[in-house]
KOLROVO-298417 format. One line per 4 residues: their letters; for each residue x, z, y negated of C-alpha. Coordinates in steps of 0.02 Angstrom, whole numbers, plus 50000, padded with zeros to 5 digits. Layout:
N
a) X:Z:Y; ...
END
This chain:
83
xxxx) 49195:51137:49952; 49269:51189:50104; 49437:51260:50166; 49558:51343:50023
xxxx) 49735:51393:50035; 49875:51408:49893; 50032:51439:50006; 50116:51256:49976
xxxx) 50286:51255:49893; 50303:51063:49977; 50189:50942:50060; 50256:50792:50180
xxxx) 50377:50796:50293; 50553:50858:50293; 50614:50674:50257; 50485:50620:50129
xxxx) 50400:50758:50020; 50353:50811:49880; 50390:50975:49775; 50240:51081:49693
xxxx) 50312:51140:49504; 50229:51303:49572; 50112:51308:49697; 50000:51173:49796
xxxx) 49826:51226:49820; 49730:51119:49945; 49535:51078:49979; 49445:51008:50077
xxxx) 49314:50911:50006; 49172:50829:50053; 49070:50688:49951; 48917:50586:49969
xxxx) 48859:50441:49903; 48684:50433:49837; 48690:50275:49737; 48621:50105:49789
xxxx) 48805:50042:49816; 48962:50049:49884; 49071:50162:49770; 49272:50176:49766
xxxx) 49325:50368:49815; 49499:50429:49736; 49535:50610:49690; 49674:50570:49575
xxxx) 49586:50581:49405; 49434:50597:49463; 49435:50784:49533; 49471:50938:49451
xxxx) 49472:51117:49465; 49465:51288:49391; 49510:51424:49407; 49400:51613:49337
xxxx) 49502:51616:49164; 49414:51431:49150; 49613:51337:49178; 49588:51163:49227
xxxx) 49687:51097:49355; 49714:50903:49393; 49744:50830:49585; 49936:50762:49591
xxxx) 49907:50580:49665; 50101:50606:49765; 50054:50764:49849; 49888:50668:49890
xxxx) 49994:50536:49958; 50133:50645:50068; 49989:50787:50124; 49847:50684:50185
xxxx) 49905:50627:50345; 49756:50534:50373; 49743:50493:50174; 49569:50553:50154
xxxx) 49528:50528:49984; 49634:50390:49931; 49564:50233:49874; 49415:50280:50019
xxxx) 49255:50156:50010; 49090:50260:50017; 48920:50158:50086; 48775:50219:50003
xxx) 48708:50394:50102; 48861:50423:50186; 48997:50533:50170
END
């Protein structure tokens, strides 16, 4: 896992957003795949967290949407032994 920061109240832009019921926290990820084939990436319901009490805590697909600007992690192809 790499960078970590819980300061977002709203990702996007100021025209199309969306609203954390509390707090965004975002992560930067990064995945490999070891299989034999070509495997579809998404973080929505496939990526969780927790947090030291053991809370789980589930990726929300629109804040994926409006704070990727390059949409990393949405619908992303992975070739075998590659990131």
């Amino acid at each position: 896992m790499g960078d970590l920061h819980t300061h977002d109240h709203q990702v996007g832009s100021s025209y199309f957003n969306h609203q954390a019921q509390g707090t965004f926290c975002r992560v930067s990820v990064t995945a490999k795949n070891v299989t034999k084939c070509a495997k579809l990436f998404h973080t929505d319901g496939t990526v969780t967290a927790r947090d030291a009490s053991g809370r789980e805590f589930d990726v929300d697909g629109e804040a994926t949407i409006y704070g990727n600007d390059d949409a990393k992690g949405f619908l992303d192809r992975s070739i075998p032994a590659t990131r």
